[in-house]
C-alpha positions, 0 to 999 in steps of 0.5 A: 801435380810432370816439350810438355807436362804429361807420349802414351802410358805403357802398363795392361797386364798387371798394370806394372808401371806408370806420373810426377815430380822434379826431384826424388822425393817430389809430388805428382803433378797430373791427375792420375785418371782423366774426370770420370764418367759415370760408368756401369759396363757390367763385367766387361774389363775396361783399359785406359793409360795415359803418358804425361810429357813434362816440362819445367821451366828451368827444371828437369823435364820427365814423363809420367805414365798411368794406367787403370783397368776397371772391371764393375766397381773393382778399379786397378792402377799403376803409375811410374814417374808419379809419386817421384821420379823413378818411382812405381806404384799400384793401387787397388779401388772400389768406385761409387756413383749415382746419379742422373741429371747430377752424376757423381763417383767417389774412388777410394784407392789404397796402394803403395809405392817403391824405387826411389822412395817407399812409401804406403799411399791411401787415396781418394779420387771424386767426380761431378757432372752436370750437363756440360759442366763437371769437377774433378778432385784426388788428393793422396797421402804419400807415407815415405817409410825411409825418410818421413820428412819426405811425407806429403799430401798431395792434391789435383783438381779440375773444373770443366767445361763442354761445349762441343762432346769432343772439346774440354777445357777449363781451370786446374790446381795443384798442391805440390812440391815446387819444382825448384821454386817457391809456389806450394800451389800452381793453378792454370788453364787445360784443353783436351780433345777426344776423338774416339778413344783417343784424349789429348790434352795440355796443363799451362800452370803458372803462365806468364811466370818465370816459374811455369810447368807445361803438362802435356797428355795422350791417352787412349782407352780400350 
């Protein structure tokens, strides 16, 4: 929705760990998939996880982890440091696409979370792309069972540009818990470069502020 805000994610197997918020109850602060691509890989089972080195101005700095494993449609994923610090969850998802010169993915997603909170969370994760050009959305519920005070919708979103294959860059925006500070939605600039298999990337949300968050990203796919 976490020096920097997002060091490589660790979850394959059964994607047992993986990203964001500076209290025990706070909302995630990164996407928990990179903007997805229109993808038809037939029955090969396809890996990706991503670390998120976070730093919060005056706050506490935490890394989030995510990993996702797709197998047709079929989409897997876990995420530790997400929902809350110390927090773990999982997720089970059945990915939609279509489209040719305009591609687009819709992912509803249904799993929960446990450690420091418990909680059932329904989700949604959508894509559009359009020649160099894309946007990216997820949003999820967080149903904190032991306290439900704590319960929130949490909700990322990118758009993107491309002006070389390797190099994206563009506009992110966040609806959050603060991170010690007043600002219900944070919104700045991102960067990513691939080569290969291999994305690393960086989120300045509230720049030129006192209360600014840094999201750094690393991430490969196999």
């Amino acid at each position: 929705m976490s020096g920097g805000r997002r060091v490589v994610a660790a979850i394959c197997g059964a994607l047992a760990m993986s990203a964001a918020a500076v209290s025990m109850h706070a909302t995630a602060a990164e996407p928990a998939v990179a903007p997805v691509e229109s993808s038809s890989a037939g029955d090969a089972w396809q890996f990706a996880i991503t670390a998120y080195p976070t730093d919060v101005r005056g706050g506490e700095h935490y890394t989030s982890v995510v990993g996702v494993a797709d197998h047709g449609s079929l989409h897997l994923e876990a995420r530790h440091n997400y929902e809350s610090v110390n927090a773990t969850s999982a997720f089970v998802g059945w990915t939609f696409s279509g489209g040719d010169a305009i591609a687009w993915e819709v992912r509803p997603l249904l799993g929960g979370a446990w450690g420091s909170l418990r909680a059932l969370v329904p989700a949604v994760e959508a894509s559009v792309s359009a020649a160099r050009f894309d946007a990216y959305v997820e949003a999820e519920y967080v149903h904190d069972h032991r306290a439900r005070g704590d319960s929130y919708v949490y909700a990322w979103s990118e758009l993107g540009f491309s002006p070389v294959e390797w190099l994206r860059l563009g506009i992110a925006g966040q609806r959050t818990r603060t991170y010690g500070n007043d600002r219900d939605f944070q919104r700045g600039p991102f960067v990513q470069f691939t080569v290969a298999k291999v994305t690393v990337g960086g989120y300045w949300f509230n720049p030129g502020s006192s209360e600014q968050v840094f999201v750094a990203s690393l991430g490969v796919a196999f």
